[in-house]
Every structure is written in structure tokens, then in C-alpha cells.
PLY file of the C-alpha trace (Angstrom):
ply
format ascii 1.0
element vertex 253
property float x
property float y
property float z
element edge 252
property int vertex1
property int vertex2
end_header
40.35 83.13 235.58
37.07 84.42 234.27
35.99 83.13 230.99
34.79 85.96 227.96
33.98 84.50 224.69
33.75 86.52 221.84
31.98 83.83 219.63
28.21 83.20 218.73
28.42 79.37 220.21
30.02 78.94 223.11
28.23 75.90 224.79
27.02 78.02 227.99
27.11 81.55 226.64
27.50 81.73 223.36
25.74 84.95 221.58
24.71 85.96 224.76
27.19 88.93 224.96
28.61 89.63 221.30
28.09 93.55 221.17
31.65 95.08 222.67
29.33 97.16 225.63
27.96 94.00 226.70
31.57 92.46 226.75
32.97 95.26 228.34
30.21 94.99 231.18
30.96 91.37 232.09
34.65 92.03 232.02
34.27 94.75 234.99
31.75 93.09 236.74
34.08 89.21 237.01
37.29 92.12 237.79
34.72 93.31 240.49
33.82 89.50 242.13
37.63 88.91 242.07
39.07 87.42 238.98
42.80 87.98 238.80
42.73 86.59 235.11
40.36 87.62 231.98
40.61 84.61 229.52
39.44 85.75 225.74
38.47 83.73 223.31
36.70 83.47 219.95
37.07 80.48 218.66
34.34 78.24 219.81
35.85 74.95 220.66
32.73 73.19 221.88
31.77 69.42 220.84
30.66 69.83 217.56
32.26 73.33 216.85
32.43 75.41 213.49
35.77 75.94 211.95
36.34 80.01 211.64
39.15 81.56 209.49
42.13 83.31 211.26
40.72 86.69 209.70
37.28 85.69 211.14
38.64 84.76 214.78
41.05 88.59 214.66
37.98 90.39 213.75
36.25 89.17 216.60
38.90 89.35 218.98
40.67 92.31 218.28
37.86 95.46 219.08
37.13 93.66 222.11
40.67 93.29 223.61
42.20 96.79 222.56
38.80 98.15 224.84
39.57 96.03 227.61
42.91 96.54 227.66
42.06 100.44 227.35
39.48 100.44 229.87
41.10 97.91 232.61
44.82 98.14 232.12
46.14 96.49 234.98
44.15 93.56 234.65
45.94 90.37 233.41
44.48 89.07 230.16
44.87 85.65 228.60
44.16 85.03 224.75
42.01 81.49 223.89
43.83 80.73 220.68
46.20 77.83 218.95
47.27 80.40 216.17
50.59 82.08 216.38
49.52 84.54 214.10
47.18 85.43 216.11
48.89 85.79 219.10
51.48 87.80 216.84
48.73 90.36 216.21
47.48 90.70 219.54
50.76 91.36 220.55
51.32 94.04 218.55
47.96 95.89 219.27
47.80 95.29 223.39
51.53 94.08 224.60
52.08 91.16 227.06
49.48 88.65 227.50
49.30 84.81 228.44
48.64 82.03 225.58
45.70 79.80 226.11
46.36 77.12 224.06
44.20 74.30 223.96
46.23 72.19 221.52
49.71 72.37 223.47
51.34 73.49 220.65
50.12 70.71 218.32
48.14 72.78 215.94
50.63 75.35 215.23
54.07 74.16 214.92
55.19 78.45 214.98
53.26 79.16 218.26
55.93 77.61 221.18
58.69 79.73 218.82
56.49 82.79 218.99
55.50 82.83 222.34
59.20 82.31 222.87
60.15 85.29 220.83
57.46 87.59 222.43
58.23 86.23 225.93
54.73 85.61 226.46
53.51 82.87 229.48
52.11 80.07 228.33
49.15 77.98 229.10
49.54 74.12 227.85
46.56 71.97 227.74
46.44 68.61 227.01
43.83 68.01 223.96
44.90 64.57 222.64
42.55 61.61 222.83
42.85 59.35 225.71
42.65 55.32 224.47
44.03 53.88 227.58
42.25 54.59 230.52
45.07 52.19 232.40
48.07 54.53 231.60
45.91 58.06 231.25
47.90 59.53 233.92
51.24 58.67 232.49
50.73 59.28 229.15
49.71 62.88 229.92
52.48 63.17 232.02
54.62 62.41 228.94
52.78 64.60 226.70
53.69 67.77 229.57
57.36 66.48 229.84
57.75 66.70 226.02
55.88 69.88 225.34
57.59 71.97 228.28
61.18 70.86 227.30
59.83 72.21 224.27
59.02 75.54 225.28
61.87 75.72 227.15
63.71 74.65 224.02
62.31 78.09 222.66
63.03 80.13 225.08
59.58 80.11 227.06
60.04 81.13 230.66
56.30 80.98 232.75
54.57 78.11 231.96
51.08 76.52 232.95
49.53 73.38 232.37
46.01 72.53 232.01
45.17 68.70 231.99
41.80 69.46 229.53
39.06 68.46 231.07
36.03 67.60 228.79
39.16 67.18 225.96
39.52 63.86 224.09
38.51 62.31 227.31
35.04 60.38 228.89
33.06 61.14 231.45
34.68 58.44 233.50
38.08 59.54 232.49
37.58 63.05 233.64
36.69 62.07 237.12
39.70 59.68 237.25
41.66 62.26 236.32
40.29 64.91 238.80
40.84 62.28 241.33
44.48 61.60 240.25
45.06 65.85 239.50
47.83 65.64 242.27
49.99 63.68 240.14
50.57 66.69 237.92
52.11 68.45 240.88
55.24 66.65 239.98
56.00 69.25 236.81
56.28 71.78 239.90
54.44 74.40 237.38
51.21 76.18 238.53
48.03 73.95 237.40
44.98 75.42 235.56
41.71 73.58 236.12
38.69 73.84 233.98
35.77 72.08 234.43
33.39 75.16 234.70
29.39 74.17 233.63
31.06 71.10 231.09
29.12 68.09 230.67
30.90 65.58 232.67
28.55 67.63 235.35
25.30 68.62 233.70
25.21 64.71 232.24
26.08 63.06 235.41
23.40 64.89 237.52
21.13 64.91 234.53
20.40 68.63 233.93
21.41 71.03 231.82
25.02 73.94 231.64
22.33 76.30 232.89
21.77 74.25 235.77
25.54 72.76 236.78
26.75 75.96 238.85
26.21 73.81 241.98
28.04 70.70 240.54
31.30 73.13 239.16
31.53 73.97 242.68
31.82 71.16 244.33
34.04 70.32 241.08
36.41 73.56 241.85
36.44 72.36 245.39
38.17 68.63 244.94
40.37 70.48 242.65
41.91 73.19 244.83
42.31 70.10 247.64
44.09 67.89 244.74
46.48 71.18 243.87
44.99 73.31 241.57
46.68 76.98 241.44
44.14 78.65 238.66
39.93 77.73 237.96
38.80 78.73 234.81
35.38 79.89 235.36
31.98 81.26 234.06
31.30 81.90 237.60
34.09 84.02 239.02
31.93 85.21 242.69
31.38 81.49 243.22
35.16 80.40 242.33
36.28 83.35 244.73
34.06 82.14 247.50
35.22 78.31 246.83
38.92 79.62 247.35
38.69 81.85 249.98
36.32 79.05 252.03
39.25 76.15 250.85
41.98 78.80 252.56
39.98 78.64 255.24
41.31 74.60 255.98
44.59 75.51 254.83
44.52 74.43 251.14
47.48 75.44 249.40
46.46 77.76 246.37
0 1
1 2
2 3
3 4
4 5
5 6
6 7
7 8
8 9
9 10
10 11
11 12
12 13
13 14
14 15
15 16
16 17
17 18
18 19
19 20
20 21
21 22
22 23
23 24
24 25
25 26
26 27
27 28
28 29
29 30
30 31
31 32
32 33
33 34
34 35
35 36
36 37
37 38
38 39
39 40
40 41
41 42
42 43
43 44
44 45
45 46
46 47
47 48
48 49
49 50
50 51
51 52
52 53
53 54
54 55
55 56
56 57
57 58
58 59
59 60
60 61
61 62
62 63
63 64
64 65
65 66
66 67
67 68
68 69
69 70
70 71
71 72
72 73
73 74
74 75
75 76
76 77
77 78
78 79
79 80
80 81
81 82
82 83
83 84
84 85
85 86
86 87
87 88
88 89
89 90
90 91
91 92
92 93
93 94
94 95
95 96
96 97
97 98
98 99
99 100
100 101
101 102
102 103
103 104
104 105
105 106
106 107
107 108
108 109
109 110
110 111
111 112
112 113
113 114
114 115
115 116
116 117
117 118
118 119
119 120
120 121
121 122
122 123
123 124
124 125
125 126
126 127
127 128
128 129
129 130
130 131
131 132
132 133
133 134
134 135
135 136
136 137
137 138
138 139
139 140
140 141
141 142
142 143
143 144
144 145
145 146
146 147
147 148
148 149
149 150
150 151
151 152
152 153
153 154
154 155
155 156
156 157
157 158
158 159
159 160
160 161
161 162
162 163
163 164
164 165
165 166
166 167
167 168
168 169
169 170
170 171
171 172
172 173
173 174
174 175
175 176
176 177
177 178
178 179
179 180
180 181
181 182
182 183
183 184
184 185
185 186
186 187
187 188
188 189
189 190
190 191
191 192
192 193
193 194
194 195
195 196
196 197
197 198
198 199
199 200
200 201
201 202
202 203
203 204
204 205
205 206
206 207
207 208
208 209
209 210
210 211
211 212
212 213
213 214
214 215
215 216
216 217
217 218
218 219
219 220
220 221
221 222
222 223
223 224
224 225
225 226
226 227
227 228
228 229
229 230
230 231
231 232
232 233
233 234
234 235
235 236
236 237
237 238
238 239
239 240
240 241
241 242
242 243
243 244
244 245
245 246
246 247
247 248
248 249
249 250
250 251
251 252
């Protein structure tokens, strides 16, 4: 899954491709290295991040995915947003798509009923704060068991779920979890990693995003081995290469 973001401050890319030619260009060239997934966002939900309207986040999104969708229409495409109305109006300007949604369906109490409506796949992430390391694992497990019988509740049929790395969650808690990702396998639902460039890399070995390409792949790596299905990536020629060397020892992907 290559990442696009359509926002000024992104905390690895942000402003560095905001004209719709520029956005256009990445998109073909992470289709060309191999990504199977294009994952749109503009809503900026860095540490620290700026609240936009829904008006704000559509006018950003929309010229951007009715040219991609124009110019690469076979290519699956996944929308970064907790807004069902949002997801409503892509809908209605590009057809099927699959819901990113960082909040699980916490923000928007409409968005599990529209993405059941619009038979959309959905991508739950786990966002809430973790306050007990000792029962991380099993409290997100709860959190997944309650929001997919919801979505089944409404009628959702493909769902994914994304543990949320750099979420609500320290340094030390990330790597625990990474190390404990197989537990997740248990949902028997494909498992989205992201840990692309985030800081529990660039502050561990001391550098900067810029500089943690080495560190996300090594990162990618211990996740395919611990079950990951999908990597959400800056770096799609890298993630290919990580998965095709991984397939290599018979990792199951």
C-alpha cells in the first residue's frame, strides 16, 4: 500500500507534492515499483496535527482522486478518512474504494453504517490510548472483537485491521506490540502494518524520517515474519523488495 497525502503537513512529505501533476506522478511511479494499493489521504494526522473542516479535507481530496481514478483505473484505491460523509462523496464521484479509518469507527458513529450501505472494505485501526502496557495485547484484541461484530452488525463484508502503530502508544509499546503482531492472527482477517519512516524508528536510532528508510525495513521485515498481509509505505520499491526477499524463506504473505 503506497502512501499519497494530499495535505501540506504530513510528517515525512507533507507539501512536498500538493499540485495534482506532481500527485499524479508519484501515483504511477509507486503503481510502477509494485504497489497493489494507493492509500489517499488529506487529513494530516501527525503528532501535533491541525484540525481541517470536512469541506477543507473534500476539496483537497476530491481533484486528486477523480484524476487517479481517470488516469489508473484498475488500480485499487483506499481513502485516509474517519468521515462518512466523506466517504459518501467519494463514492459518488469514483465508485468502490476501501475505508482507511484510523479511528475504528469511533469518530463517526455513521461511517461502519455507511460503509455497510456502500459495501465498501474496511480498514480498522486501533487509535485508542494504551494505559496498560500488561494487558496491551488483550485489550486491543477486545477493541477488534467489538468493532468487527460491529461492522458485521452493518452489513460490512471485507474487513482489515491495522493495530496503529505510532497511535496512542510509546515507543516501548510499539515494539512490544510488533513483537506480539502474531496474536492478531487470531481475528483470521488480513493485517495491515504501518510503521513506514514513524518515530518509534528515527528516535530509537537517533536520526531523522528522512533518514529511517533503513530502519522501516528491517521494521517491514519482523512484520511480514509475525503475519502481516498489507505494509503501508512511503517506500513502495523497498516494501516490494522486502516481500519478494521474505517469499524467498517461505513467509506467508
Amino acid at each position: 500500500m503506497g502512501i499519497l497525502n494530499c495535505t501540506p503537513d504530513s510528517f515525512f512529505d507533507g507539501g512536498v507534492r500538493i499540485s495534482i501533476d506532481a500527485q499524479l506522478q508519484h501515483c504511477e511511479t509507486m503503481i510502477s515499483e509494485g504497489a497493489a494499493i494507493i492509500d489517499i489521504g488529506a487529513f494530516s494526522t501527525r503528532p501535533g496535527y491541525s484540525e481541517i473542516s470536512e469541506d477543507e479535507e473534500l476539496q483537497r481530496l476530491l481533484p486528486v482522486v477523480r484524476e487517479i481514478r481517470r488516469k489508473f483505473p484498475t488500480t485499487t484505491l483506499s481513502i485516509d478518512t474517519f468521515r462518512s460523509a466523506v466517504v459518501r462523496r467519494v463514492f459518488g464521484e469514483i465508485g468502490e474504494f476501501i475505508v482507511n479509518d484510523i479511528s475504528g469507527g469511533l469518530y463517526d458513529n455513521e461511517m461502519l453504517k455507511t460503509c455497510g450501505e456502500l459495501s465498501l472494505p474496511y480498514i480498522c485501526m486501533h487509535l485508542q490510548d494504551v494505559t496498560q502496557s500488561k494487558t496491551m495485547i488483550a485489550d486491543m484484541q477486545q477493541f477488534f472483537e467489538t468493532q468487527i461484530a460491529e461492522a458485521h452488525k452493518y452489513g460490512i463484508q471485507h474487513i482489515i485491521i491495522d493495530p496503529g502503530f505510532g497511535f496512542g502508544k510509546t515507543i516501548e509499546q510499539q515494539y512490544e506490540l510488533l513483537n506480539c503482531l502474531d496474536e492478531f492472527m487470531y481475528f483470521n482477517l488480513p493485517l495491515l502494518v504501518g510503521v513506514s519512516r514513524k518515530s518509534m524508528i528515527w528516535k530509537t536510532l537517533q536520526c531523522t524520517p528522512q533518514e529511517a528508510l533503513n530502519g522501516t525495513t528491517i521494521l517491514n521485515t519482523i512484520a511480514l515474519t509475525k503475519g502481516a498481509h498489507i505494509l503501508r509505505v512511503h517506500d513502495v520499491k523497498e516494501a516490494v523488495e522486502c516481500v519478494q526477499i521474505c517469499q524467498c524463506f517461505n513467509v506467508p504473505i
